[in-house]
C-alpha positions as CSV (number, residue, x, y, z in Angstrom):
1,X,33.2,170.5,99.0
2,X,34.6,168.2,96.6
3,X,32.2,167.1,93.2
4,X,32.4,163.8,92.9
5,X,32.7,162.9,89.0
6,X,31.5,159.4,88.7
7,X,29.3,157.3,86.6
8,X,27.7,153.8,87.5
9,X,26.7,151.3,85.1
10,X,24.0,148.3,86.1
11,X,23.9,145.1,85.6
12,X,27.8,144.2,85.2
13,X,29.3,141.0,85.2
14,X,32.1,140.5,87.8
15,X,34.1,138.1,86.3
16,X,34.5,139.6,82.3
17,X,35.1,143.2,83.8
18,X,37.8,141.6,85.9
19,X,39.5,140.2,83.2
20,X,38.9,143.5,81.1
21,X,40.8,145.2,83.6
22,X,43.6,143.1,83.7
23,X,44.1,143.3,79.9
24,X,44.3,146.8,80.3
25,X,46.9,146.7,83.3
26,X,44.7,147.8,86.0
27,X,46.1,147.5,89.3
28,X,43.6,145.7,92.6
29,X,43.8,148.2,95.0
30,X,42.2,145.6,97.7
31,X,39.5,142.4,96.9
32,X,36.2,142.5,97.3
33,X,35.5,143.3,101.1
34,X,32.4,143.4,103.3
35,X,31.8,147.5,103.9
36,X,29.4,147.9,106.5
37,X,28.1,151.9,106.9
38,X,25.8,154.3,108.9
39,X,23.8,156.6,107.4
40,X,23.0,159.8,109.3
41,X,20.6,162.6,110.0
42,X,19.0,165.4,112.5
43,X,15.5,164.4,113.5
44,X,13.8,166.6,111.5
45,X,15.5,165.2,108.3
46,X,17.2,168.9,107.3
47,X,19.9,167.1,105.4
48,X,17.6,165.1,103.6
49,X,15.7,167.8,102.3
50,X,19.0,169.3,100.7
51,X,19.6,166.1,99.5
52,X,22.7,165.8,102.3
53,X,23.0,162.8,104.7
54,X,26.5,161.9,106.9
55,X,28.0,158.7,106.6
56,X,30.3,156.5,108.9
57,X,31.5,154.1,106.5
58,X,34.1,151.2,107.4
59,X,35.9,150.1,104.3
60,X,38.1,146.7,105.6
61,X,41.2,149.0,105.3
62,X,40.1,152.5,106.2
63,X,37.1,154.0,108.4
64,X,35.3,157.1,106.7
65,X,32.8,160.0,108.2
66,X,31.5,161.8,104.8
67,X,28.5,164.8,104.4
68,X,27.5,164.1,100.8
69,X,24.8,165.9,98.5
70,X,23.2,164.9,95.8
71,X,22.5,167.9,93.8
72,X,20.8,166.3,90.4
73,X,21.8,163.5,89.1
74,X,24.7,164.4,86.9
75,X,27.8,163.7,86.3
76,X,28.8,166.4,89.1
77,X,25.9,166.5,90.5
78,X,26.9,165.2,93.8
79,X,29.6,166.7,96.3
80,X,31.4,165.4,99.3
81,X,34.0,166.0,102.1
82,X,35.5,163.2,103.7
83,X,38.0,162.7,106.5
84,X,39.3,159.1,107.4
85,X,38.5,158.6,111.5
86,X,39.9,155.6,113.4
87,X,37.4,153.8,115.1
88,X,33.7,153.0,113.4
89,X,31.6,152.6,117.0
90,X,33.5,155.3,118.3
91,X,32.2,157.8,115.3
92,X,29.2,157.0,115.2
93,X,28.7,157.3,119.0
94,X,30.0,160.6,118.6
95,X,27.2,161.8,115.6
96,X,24.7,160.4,117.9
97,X,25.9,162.1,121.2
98,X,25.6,165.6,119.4
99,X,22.2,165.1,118.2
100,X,22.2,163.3,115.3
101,X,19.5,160.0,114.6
102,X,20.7,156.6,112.9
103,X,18.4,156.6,109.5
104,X,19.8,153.4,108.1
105,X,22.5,150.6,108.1
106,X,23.6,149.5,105.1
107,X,26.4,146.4,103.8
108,X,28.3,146.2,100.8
109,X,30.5,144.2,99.2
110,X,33.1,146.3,97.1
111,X,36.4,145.3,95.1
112,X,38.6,148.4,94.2
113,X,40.7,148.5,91.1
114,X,42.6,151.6,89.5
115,X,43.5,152.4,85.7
116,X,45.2,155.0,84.8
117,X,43.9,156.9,88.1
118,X,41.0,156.3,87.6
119,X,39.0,154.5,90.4
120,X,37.0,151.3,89.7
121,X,34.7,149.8,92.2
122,X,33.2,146.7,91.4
123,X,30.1,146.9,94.0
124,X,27.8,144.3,94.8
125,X,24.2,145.6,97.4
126,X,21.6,143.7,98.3
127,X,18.7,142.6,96.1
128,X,20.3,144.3,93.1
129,X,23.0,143.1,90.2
130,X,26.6,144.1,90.7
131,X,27.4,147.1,89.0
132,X,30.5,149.2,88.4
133,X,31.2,153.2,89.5
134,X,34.0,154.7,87.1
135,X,35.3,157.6,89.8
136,X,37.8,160.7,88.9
137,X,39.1,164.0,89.7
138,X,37.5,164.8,86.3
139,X,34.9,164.0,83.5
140,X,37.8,163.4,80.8
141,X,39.2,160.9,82.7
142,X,35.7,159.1,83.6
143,X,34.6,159.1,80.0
144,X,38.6,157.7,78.6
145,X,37.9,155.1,81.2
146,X,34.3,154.0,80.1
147,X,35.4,153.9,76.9
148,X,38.5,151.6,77.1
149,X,36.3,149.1,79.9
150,X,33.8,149.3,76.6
151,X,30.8,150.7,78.4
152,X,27.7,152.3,76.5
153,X,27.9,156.2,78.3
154,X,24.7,156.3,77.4
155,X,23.8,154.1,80.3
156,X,25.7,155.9,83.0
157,X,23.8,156.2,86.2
158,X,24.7,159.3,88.2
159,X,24.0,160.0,91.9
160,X,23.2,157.7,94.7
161,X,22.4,153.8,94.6
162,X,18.6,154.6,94.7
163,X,18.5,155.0,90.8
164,X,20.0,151.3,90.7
165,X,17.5,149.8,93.3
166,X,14.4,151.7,91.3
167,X,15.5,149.4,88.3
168,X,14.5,146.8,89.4
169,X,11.5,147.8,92.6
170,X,9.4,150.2,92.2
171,X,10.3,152.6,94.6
172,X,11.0,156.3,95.1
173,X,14.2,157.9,96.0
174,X,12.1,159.2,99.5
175,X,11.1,155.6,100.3
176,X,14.6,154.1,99.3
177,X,16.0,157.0,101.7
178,X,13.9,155.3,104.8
179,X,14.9,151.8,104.6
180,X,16.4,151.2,108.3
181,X,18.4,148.3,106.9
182,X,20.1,147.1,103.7
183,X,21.7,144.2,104.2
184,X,22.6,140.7,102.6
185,X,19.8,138.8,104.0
186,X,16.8,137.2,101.6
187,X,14.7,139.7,99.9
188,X,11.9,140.9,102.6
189,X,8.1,140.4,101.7
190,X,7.3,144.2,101.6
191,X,10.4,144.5,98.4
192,X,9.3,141.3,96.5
193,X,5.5,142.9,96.6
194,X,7.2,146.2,94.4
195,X,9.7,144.0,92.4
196,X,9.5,145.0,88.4
């Protein structure tokens, strides 16, 4: 499996990181977008209790089924593989006909730029700030990158979007893990009662 070497930073503003990027001739990859995804899992949750889940994620452009683990939450604490498949339904009618359960659906809005090969995703989830994910083949190129977009390293968020969401609810990474939907409607009763 491939580590993924990434580091997220909270609470960003859209706009001034846009025009950051620019200054330092970043190239948009694609605008923001709506990603819609599935989230999967045996019944008995084995996956989760390695930390693994599969995703069926459809990116505007491109449809992708991923097995990701989070190992710690490090810098390379979390690994993937990831194939692009052509048809979203179609995938995740498959996981499900072999024995898999739907444990959540999630939306997204994402905007993808790249400097220097490094990926930047400007991603927005429900109830939380936009943030930023710094993404590369290695931790050199992550850290040159969060230095030139002038980001405090000492911020950096590793892992999955759970750490993000328990800024701001209180929330643990188990309960975050068994939402059956994240989407971009108003912020349900049962989250405003464990707002910070």
């Amino acid at each position: 499996m491939q580590i993924e070497v990434e580091a997220k930073f909270p609470d960003t503003d859209p706009d001034s990181l846009r025009e950051k990027l620019k200054s330092l001739g970043a190239t948009l990859e694609y605008p923001e977008v709506l990603m819609r995804r599935k989230v999967f899992d045996y019944e008995d949750r084995r996956l989760e209790k390695i930390g693994g889940w599969i995703r069926v994620r459809d990116e505007g452009n491109k449809i992708t089924l991923t097995y990701k683990q989070l190992n710690d939450r490090t810098l390379h604490g979390t690994k993937e593989v990831e194939v692009i498949v052509d048809d979203f339904d179609k995938t995740c009618e498959l996981l499900l006909a072999i024995g898999l359960k739907l444990r959540s659906y999630q939306e997204t809005r994402r905007e993808k730029w790249k400097l220097n090969g490094v990926e930047i995703t400007i991603d927005t989830w429900p109830w939380i700030p936009t943030f930023v994910e710094v993404e590369a083949t290695d931790e050199a190129s992550v850290r040159k990158a969060v230095e030139l977009l002038g980001f405090d390293w000492s911020q950096a968020r590793h892992g999955s979007v759970e750490n993000i969401y328990q800024m701001h609810y209180d929330f643990s990474d188990e309960e975050i893990d068994h939402w059956e939907s994240i989407t971009f409607i108003p912020e349900p009763e049962w989250l405003l009662a464990k707002k910070k």
